[in-house]
C-alpha positions as CSV (number, residue, x, y, z in Angstrom):
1,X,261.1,113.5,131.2
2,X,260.6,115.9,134.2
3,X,262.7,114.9,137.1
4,X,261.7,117.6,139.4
5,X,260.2,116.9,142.4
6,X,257.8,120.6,142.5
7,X,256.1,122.5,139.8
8,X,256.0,126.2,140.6
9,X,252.8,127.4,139.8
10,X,251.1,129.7,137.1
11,X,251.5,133.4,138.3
12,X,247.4,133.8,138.6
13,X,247.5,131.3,141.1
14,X,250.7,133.1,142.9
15,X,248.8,136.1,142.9
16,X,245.4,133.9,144.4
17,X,247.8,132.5,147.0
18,X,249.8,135.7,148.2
19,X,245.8,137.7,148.7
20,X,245.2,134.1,150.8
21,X,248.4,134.3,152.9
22,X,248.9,138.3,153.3
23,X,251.1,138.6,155.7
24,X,253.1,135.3,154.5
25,X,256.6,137.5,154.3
26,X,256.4,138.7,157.5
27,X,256.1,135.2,158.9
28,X,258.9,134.2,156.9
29,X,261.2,136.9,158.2
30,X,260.2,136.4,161.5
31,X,258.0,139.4,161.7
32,X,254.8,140.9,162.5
33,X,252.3,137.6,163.1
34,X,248.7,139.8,164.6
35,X,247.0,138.3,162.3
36,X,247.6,134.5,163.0
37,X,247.3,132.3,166.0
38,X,250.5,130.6,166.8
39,X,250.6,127.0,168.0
40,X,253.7,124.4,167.8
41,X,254.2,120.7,166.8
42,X,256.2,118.7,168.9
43,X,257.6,116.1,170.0
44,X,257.0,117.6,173.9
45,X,253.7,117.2,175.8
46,X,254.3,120.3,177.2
47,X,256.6,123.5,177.2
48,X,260.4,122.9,178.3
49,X,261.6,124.6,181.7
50,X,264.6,125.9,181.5
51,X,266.4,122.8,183.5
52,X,264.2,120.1,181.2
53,X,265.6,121.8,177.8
54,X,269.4,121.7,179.0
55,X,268.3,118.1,179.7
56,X,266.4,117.2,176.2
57,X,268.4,119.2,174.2
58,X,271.7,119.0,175.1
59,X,274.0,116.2,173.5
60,X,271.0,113.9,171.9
61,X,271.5,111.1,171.3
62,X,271.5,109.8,167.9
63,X,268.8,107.5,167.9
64,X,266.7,110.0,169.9
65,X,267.3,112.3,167.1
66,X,266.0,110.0,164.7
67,X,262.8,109.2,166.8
68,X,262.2,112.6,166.9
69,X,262.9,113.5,163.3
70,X,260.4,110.6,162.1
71,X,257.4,111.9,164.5
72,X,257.2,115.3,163.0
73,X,258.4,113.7,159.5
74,X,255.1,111.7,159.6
75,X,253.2,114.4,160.7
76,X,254.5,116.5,158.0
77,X,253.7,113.8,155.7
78,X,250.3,113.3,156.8
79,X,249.1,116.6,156.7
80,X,250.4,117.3,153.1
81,X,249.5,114.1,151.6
82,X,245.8,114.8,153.5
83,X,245.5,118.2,152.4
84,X,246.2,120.6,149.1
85,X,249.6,121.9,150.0
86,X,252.3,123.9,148.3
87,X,255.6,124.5,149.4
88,X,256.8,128.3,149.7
89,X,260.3,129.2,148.5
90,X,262.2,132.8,148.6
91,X,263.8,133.4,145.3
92,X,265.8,136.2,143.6
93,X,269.1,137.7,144.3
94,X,268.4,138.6,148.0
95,X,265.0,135.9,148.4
96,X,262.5,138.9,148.8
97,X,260.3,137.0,146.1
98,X,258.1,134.3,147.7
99,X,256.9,131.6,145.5
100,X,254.7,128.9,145.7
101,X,255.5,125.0,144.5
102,X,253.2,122.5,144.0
103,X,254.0,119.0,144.9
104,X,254.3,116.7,142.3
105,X,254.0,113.3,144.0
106,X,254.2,111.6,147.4
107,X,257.8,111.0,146.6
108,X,258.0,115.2,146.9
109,X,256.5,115.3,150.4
110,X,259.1,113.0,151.8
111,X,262.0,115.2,151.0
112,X,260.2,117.3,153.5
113,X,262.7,115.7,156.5
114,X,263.2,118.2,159.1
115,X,267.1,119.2,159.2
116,X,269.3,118.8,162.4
117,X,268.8,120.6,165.1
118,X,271.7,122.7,164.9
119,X,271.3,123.4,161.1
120,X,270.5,127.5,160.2
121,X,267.0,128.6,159.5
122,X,268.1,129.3,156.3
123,X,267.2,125.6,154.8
124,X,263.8,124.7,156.6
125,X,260.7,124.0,155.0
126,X,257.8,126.1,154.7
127,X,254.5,125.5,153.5
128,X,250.6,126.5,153.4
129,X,247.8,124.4,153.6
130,X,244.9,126.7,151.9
131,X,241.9,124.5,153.0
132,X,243.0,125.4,156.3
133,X,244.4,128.6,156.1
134,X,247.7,127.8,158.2
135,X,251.6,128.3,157.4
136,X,253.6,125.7,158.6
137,X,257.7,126.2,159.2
138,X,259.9,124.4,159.9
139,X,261.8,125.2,163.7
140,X,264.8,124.0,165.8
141,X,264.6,122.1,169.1
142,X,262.0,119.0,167.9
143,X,259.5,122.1,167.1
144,X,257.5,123.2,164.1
145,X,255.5,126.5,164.1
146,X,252.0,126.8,163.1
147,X,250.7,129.9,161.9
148,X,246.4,129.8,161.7
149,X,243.9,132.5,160.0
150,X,241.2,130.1,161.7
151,X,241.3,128.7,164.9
152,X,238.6,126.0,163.8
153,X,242.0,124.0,161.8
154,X,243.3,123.6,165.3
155,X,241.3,120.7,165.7
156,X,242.2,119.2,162.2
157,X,245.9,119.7,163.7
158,X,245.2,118.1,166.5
159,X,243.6,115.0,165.2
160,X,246.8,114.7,163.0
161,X,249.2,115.0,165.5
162,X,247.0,112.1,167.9
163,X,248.3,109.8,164.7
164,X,251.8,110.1,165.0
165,X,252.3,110.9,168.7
166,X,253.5,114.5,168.5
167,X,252.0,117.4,170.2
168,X,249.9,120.8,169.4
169,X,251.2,123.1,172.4
């Protein structure tokens, strides 16, 4: 019996994938992003000023934390379980080679529990949602990152968001 939570996909539909998402590896290394509006998911009804981030994000509380963390955890949830969605790991000796995994049961999207704020970039969760054309990572501070190819998904994010109380800034 098969224990694993992901099922990397056959390399035809890689290849399918990768032509879908081309600029995928410069999103992941924090590069060029012309291509693709940007939009976040929080947990914020609007963008932080300087003196309101010290505030929020400075010394949160534990239970906050754990609000927080559930919001875009249900979010996450919701969109993956609503829509065809594969998670995208780097892998080889300096993780140049993207990959895509397939999830294998709702069991699988719940591991997808966003890490503490002050954990590295290293470990967060990327995935693409090809019905809708977006990349979704995995950020710091209570906020994900959206990448779209079409802006017509920003309503589908919306309405999503609307369920679970966070916001699409």
């Amino acid at each position: 019996m098969n224990n694993r939570r992901f099922q990397t996909l056959d390399k035809n539909y890689q290849s399918k994938l990768m032509d879908s998402f081309p600029k995928l590896s410069a999103i992941i290394n924090n590069e060029n992003k012309h291509d693709y509006q940007q939009v976040a998911i929080t947990v914020f009804d609007h963008w932080l000023t300087e003196d309101e981030a010290v505030k929020e994000l400075n010394d949160v509380p534990i239970e906050k934390q754990k609000i927080y963390d559930a919001k875009l955890h249900s979010f996450v949830c919701g969109l993956t379980s609503t829509f065809e969605s594969y998670l995208i790991k780097c892998v080889g000796r300096h993780k140049e080679r993207v990959t895509f995994r397939a999830f294998k049961s709702d069991d699988a999207r719940r591991t997808l529990v966003p890490l503490n704020y002050f954990a590295s970039h290293r470990h967060r969760f990327i995935f693409v949602v090809p019905a809708l054309q977006l990349i979704y990572t995995e950020s710091w501070d209570y906020t994900h990152h959206v990448y779209l190819r079409d802006s017509a998904s920003l309503e589908v994010l919306r309405a999503e968001a609307a369920k679970v109380g966070v916001y699409v800034l």
